[in-house]
N, C-alpha and C positions, 0 to 999 in steps of 0.2 A: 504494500500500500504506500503511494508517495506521499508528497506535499504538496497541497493545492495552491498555495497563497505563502508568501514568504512575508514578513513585515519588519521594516526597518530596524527594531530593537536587536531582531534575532540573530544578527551579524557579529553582535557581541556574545550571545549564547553559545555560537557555531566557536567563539577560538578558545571557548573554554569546556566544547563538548568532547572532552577527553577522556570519558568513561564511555561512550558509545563504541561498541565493538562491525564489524562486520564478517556473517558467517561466510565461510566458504566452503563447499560442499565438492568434495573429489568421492563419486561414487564409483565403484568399479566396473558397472554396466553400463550405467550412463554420462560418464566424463563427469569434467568438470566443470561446475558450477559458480564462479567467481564469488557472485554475492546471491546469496541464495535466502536470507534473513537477516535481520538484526540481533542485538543483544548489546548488555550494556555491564558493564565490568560494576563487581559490588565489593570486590577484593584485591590483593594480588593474584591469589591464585583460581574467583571463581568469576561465573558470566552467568547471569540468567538470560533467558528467553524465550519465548513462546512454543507451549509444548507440542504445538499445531506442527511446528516446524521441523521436530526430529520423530512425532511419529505420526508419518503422511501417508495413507492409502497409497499414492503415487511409487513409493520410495521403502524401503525397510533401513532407515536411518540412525537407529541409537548407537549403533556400532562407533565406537570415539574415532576409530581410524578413517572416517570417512571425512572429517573436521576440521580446518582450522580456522582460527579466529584472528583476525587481525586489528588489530588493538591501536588507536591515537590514529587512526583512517581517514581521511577527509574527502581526496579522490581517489576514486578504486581505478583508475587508469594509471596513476600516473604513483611513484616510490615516495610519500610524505615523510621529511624529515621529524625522523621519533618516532616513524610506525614498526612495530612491530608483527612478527607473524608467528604465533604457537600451535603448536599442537594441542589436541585435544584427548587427556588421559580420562575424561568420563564422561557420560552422559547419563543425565537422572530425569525423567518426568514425574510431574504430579504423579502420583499412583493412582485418583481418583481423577483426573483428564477424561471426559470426553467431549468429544465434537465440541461446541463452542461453552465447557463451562471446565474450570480449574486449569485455564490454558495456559501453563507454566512450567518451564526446565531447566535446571542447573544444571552448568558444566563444569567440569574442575579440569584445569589448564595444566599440561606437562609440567610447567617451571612457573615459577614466580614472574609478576610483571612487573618489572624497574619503573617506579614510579619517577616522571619528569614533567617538563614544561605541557607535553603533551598525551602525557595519559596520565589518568589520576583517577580510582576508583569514586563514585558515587556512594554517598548516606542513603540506606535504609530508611523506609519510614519508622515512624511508634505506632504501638497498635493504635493509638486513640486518632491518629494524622484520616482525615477523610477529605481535605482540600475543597470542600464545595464551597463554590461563585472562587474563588480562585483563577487566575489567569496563568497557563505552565504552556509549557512547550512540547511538541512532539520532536521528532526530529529522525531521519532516515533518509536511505539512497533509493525509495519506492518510486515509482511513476507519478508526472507529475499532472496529468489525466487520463484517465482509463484507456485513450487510443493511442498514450506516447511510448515511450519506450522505459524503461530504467533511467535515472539519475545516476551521470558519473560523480557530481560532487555530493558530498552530507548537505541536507536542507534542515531547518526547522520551519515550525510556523507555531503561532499562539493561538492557544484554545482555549476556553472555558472550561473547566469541573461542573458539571450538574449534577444536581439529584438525581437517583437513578431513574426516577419517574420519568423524565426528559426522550427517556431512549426508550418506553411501552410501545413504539411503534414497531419494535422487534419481534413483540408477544404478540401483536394483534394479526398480523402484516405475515410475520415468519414463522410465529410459533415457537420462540424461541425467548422461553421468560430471565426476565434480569434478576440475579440473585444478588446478594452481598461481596461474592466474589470479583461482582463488575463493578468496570466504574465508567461512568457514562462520561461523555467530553467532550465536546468538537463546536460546534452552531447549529443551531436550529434553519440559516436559514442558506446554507450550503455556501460550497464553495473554499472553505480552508477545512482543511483535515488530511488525514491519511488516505493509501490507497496501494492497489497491489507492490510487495516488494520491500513494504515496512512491517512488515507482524516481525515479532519482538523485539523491535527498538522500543526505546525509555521513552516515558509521560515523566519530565521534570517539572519540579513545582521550589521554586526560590522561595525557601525561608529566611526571616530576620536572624534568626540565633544560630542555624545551620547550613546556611545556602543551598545548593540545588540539592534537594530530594528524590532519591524515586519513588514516584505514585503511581504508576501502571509503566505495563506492556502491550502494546500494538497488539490486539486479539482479532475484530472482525471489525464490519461496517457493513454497509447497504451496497456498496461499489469505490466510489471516490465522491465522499464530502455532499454525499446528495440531500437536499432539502429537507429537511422535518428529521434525518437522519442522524442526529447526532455518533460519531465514531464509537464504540466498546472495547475500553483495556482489561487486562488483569490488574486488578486490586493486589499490589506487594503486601498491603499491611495487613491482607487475609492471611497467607502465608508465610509470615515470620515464623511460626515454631516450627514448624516444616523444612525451612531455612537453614536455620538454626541445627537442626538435626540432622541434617544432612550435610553441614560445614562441618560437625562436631563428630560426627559416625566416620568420615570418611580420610 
């Protein structure tokens, strides 16, 4: 899923989005795949991201050796000074993942990521962080509308946090009800939001006391940014002890 709309502020967000990872997907039947998702670094050594994306009907993906991640990204054409590129020694989905609800995976990275100028893990939310009327950022290398191609550079754009009531046209529409796990966010009246090629990149939200946040992951939408449609991320602060247990198991 891209970025529809880019807006002035977000210029400054983009040289400090240096927890945004990009996957790359080398499968052994089907080649490789340069950028194949997002994900967004929470450690040195971990990367969440949407669980949609390592386990795809298309694809039999949890396999780490099919993975790497490339870390402080900006153009995926082109070698950015301070990017990095690891391997991937694990992959973990939700255990309760399906279709569009608990759409969240951890990866645990070969080696440690030297934190610099241009990569620098992102803050976790608190469980009590819910960000509504909030103004955060999406941010990823998705289509920048549903008939273009991929994004070579990282984009953001600024959204709204809603209440999840905002996005019932999912339930009515698709059949597809919002739980606590989502978080609703985009515009009601189209035109900025995500779109194919961004599911799990970060929903950052700048705080006063601890700057940028992560509050969701790229999960679904209606197509790109369509009217009455507000986007649906994964809720991080649903899964902290999940998190948690899985940095701490492993």
């Amino acid at each position: 899923m891209g970025m529809i709309l880019r807006e002035s502020w977000e210029a400054d967000l983009l040289q400090r989005a240096n927890s945004h990872g990009s996957l790359e997907l080398a499968h052994p039947s089907k080649g490789t795949i340069q950028h194949f998702c997002g994900g967004v670094l929470i450690d040195k050594e971990w990367l969440l991201t949407a669980a949609h994306c390592v386990v795809n009907p298309q694809f039999v993906l949890p396999h780490p050796n099919y993975w790497r991640a490339r870390i402080g990204e900006h153009n995926l054409k082109e070698k950015d000074a301070g990017e990095k590129k690891i391997e991937v020694q694990a992959v973990y989905s939700y255990p309760f993942y399906s279709g569009y609800h608990n759409d969240i995976a951890l990866m645990k990275l070969s080696e440690p990521v030297p934190e610099s100028s241009n990569i620098k893990p992102i803050c976790l939310p608190l469980e009590t962080d819910n960000f509504a009327n909030k103004w955060c950022s999406a941010s990823g290398w998705g289509k920048v509308d549903f008939a273009s191609k991929a994004s070579e550079d990282l984009r953001a754009v600024g959204i709204q946090v809603f209440d999840n009531s905002k996005c019932s046209a999912y339930t009515t529409r698709f059949r597809i009800p919002i739980q606590a796990w989502h978080l609703c966010a985009g515009t009601l009246i189209g035109g900025k939001g995500t779109c194919q090629g961004d599911s799990g990149g970060p929903l950052a939200c700048h705080t006063a006391d601890r700057g940028w946040v992560l509050a969701g992951l790229t999960s679904f939408g209606s197509g790109c940014a369509k009217r009455g449609y507000p986007d649906v991320y994964t809720r991080v602060s649903h899964f902290l002890s999940w998190i948690k247990q899985m940095r701490d198991s492993s």
